[in-house]
C-alpha positions as CSV (number, residue, x, y, z in Angstrom):
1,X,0.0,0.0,0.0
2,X,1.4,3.5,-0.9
3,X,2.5,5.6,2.2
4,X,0.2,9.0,2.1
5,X,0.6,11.5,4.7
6,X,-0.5,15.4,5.3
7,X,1.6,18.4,3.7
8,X,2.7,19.6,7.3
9,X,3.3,16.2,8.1
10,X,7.1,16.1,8.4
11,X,7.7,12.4,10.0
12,X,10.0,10.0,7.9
13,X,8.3,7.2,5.8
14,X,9.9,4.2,5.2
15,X,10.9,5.4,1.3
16,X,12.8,8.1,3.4
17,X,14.7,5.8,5.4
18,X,15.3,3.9,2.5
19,X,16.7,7.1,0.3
20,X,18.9,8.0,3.3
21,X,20.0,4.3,3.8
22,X,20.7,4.0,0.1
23,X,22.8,7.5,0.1
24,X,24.7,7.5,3.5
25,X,25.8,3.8,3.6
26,X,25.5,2.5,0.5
27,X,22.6,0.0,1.1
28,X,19.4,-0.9,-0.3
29,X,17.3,-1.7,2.5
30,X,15.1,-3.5,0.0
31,X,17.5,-6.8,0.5
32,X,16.2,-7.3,3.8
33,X,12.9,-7.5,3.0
34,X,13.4,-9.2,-0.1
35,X,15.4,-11.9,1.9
36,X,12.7,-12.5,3.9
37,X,10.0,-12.6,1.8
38,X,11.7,-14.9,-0.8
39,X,12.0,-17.3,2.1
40,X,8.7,-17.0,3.6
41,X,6.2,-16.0,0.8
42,X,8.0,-16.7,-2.4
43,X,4.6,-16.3,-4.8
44,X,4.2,-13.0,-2.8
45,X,8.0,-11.9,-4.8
46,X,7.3,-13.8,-8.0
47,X,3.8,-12.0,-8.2
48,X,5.6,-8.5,-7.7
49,X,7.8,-9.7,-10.6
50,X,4.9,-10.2,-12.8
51,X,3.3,-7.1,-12.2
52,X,7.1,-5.7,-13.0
53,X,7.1,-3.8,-9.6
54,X,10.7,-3.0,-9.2
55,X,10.4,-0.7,-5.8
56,X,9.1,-3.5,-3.4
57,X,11.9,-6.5,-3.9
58,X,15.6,-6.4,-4.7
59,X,14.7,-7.9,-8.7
60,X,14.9,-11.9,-8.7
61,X,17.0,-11.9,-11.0
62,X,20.1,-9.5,-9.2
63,X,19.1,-11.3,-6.0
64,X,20.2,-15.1,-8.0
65,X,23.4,-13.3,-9.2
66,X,24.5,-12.1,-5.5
67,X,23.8,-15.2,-4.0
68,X,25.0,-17.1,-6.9
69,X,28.3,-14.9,-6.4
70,X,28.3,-15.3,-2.5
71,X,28.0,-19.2,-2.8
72,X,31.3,-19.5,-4.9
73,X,32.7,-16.3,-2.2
74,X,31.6,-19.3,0.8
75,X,33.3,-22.3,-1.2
76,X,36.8,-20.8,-1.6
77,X,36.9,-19.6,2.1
78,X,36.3,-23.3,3.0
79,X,38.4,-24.2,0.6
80,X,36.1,-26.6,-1.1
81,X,36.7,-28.5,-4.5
82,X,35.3,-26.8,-7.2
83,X,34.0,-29.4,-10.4
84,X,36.8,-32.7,-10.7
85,X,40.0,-32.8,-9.1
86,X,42.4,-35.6,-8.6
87,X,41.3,-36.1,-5.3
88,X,37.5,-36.8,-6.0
89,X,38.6,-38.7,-8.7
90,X,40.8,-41.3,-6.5
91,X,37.3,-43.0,-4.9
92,X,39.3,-46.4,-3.6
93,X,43.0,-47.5,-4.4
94,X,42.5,-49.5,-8.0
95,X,41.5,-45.8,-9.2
96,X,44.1,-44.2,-7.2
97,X,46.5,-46.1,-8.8
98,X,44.7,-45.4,-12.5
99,X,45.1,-41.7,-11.8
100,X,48.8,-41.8,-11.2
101,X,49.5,-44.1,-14.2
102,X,47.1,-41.8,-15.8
103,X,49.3,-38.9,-15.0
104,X,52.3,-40.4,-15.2
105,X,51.1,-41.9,-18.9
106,X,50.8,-37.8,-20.0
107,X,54.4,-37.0,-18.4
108,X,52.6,-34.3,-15.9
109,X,52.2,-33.1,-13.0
110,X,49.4,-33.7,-10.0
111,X,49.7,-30.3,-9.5
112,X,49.7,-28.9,-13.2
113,X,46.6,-31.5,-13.4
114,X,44.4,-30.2,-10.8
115,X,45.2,-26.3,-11.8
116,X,44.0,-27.4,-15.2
117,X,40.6,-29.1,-13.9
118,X,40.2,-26.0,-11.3
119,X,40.5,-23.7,-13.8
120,X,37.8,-25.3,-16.4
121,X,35.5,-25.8,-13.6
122,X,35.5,-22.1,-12.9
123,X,35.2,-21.4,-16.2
124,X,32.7,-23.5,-16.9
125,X,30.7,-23.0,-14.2
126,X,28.2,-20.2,-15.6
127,X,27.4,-22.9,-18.6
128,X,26.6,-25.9,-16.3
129,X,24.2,-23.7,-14.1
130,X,22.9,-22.4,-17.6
131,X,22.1,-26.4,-18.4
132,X,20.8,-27.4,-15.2
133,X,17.8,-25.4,-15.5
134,X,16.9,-26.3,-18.9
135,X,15.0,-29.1,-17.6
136,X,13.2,-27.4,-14.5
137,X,12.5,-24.9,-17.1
138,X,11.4,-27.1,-19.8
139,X,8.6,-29.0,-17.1
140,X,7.0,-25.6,-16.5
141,X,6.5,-24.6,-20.0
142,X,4.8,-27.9,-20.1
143,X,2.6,-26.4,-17.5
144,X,1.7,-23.9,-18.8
145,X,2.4,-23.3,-21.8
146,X,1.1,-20.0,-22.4
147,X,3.9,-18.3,-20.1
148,X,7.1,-17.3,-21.6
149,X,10.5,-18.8,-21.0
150,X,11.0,-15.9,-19.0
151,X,8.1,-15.8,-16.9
152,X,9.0,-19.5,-15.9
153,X,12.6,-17.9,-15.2
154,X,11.7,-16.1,-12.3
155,X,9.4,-18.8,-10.7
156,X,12.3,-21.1,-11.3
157,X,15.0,-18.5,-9.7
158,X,12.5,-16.9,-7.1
159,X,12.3,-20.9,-5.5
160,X,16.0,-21.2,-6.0
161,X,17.0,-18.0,-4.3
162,X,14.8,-19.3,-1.2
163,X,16.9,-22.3,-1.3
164,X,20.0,-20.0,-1.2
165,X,18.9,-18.0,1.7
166,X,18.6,-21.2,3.6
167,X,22.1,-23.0,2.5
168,X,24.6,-20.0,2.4
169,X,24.8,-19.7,6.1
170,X,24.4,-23.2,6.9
171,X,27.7,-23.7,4.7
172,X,29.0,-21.2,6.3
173,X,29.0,-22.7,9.8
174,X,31.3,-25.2,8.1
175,X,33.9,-23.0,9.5
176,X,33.7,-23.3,12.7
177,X,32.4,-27.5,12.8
178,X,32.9,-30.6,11.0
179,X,32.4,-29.6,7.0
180,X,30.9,-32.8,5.7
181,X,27.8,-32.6,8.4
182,X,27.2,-29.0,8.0
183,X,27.5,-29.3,3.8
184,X,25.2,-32.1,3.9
185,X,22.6,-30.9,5.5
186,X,23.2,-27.8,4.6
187,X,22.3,-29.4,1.0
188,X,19.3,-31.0,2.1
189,X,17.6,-28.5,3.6
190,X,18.4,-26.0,0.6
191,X,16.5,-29.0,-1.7
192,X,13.4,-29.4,0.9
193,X,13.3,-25.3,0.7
194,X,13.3,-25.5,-3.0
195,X,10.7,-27.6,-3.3
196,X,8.1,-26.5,-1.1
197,X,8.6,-22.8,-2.4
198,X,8.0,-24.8,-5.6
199,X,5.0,-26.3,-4.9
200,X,3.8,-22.5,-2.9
201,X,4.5,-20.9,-6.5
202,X,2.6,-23.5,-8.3
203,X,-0.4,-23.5,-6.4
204,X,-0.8,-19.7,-6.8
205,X,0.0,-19.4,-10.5
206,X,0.0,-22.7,-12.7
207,X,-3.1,-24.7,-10.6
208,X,-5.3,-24.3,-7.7
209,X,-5.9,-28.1,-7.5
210,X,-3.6,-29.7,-4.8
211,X,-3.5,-33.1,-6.3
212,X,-2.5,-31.4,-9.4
213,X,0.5,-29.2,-7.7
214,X,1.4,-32.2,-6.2
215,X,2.0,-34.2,-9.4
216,X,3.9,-31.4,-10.7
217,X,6.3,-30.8,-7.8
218,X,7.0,-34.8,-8.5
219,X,7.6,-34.0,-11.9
220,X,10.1,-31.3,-10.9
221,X,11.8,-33.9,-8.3
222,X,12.0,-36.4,-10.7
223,X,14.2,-33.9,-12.8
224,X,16.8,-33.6,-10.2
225,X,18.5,-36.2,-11.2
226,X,18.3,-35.7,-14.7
227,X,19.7,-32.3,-14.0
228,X,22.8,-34.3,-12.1
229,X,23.3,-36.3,-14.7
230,X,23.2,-33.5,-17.7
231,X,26.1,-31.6,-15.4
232,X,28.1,-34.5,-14.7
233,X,28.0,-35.1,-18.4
234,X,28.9,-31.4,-19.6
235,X,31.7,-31.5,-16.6
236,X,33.4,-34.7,-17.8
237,X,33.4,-33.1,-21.9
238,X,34.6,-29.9,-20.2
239,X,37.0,-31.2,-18.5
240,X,38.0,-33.4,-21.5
241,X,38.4,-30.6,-23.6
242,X,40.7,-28.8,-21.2
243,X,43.2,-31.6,-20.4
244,X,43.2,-32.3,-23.9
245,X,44.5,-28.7,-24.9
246,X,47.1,-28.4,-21.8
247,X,48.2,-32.3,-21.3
248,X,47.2,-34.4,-24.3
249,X,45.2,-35.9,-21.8
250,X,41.6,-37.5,-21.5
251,X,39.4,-38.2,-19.4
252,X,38.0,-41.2,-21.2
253,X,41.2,-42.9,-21.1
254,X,41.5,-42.6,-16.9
255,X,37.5,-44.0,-16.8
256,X,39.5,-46.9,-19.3
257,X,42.0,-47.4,-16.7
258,X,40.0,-47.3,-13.5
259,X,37.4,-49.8,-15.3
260,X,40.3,-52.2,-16.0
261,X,41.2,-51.4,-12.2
262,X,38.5,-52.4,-10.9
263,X,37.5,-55.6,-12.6
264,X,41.1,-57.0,-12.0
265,X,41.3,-60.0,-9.4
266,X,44.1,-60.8,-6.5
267,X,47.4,-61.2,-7.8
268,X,47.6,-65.1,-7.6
């Protein structure tokens, strides 16, 4: 609702505090509002979105890029693995061993190996999130079809940005406890938060039948491992592609070796 007041009324509204917050510190005290309502009533920021209300919310779209941002800021402070490294590669010791024949097949490095991996996975990492939503994306066209792409966009990023606001600080506590616990559920609480904003923002804008939104949100879970799979797929070429050009090395040559690893008997 719009704030009126009286001529001679001289007391602050809140799109004064917000100008002098805006101009004195440098912050847009939309994002706290926006935080909160993304979490708690996500159709309540997609629906601002449709209307193309810009004044209420931070925009869905800058909010997934900051967060998007933050989440990679949070995963070098804890110094996690970004994409393949040696190190995820080497699951028991028949593939440890195929990784350093691998290596030592190509005449490089362990070092120069995993600089070249790091640095495609950061490269890369704009086009995997680009494919991962193709298929979340391509389920609610099927919805409802009517919508465009984009419109589906920002339900898509709206329930993602909810799942953000629940995981960044959660990985964050990483820091100070025992990282696997805290990234793990960290993870699945982030996917339960996903989901149920999900199923909020289909009830209010592709069905009003429950059973319906219920078949959809399966739909959408069922995609989540199809969207593991498409960016396991697009890591492993990327990753191809990038030893190839620095090492003469591939990556289907080491899943060559670890296969013959692991189907080989005793020594008798």
């Amino acid at each position: 609702m719009n704030e009126t007041r009286d001529p001679q009324d001289a007391r602050p509204t809140r799109a004064d505090v917000d100008d002098i917050a805006d101009a004195s510190l440098g912050v847009d005290t939309r994002i706290f509002r926006t935080l909160w309502d993304t979490l708690a009533f996500t159709p309540r920021v997609v629906e601002a979105a449709y209307r193309g209300d810009r004044e209420t919310y931070v925009p869905i779209i800058r909010l997934f890029l900051v967060l998007f941002g933050l989440q990679f800021a949070i995963i070098a402070l804890l110094d996690l693995p970004v994409g393949l490294n040696l190190e995820a590669m080497e699951t028991n010791e028949p593939s440890r061993q195929a990784v350093i024949l691998w290596v030592e097949e190509a005449g490089a490095t362990r070092e120069a190996v995993d600089e070249t991996l790091t640095n495609a996975s950061s490269l890369s990492v704009a086009v995997i999130s680009f494919l991962s939503t193709l298929p979340f994306l391509l389920m609610l066209k099927l919805y409802k079809w009517k919508r465009s792409i984009f419109g589906h966009a920002l339900a898509y990023l709206a329930a993602t940005n909810a799942a953000y606001i629940v995981i960044l600080p959660l990985m964050l506590l990483g820091a100070i406890g025992p990282l696997q616990t805290f990234f793990w559920s960290a993870f699945t609480l982030s996917m339960i938060t996903y989901y149920v904003a999900t199923a909020r923002i289909l009830y209010r804008f592709y069905s009003q039948n429950v059973f319906v939104v219920a078949l959809q949100t399966l739909g959408l879970l069922v995609m989540l491992p199809i969207t593991f799979l498409i960016m396991g797929i697009a890591l492993l070429f990327i990753a191809d592609w990038a030893l190839q050009a620095a090492h003469d090395m591939s990556i289907w040559r080491l899943m060559m070796l670890t296969g013959h690893s692991g189907t080989e008997g005793p020594a008798s």
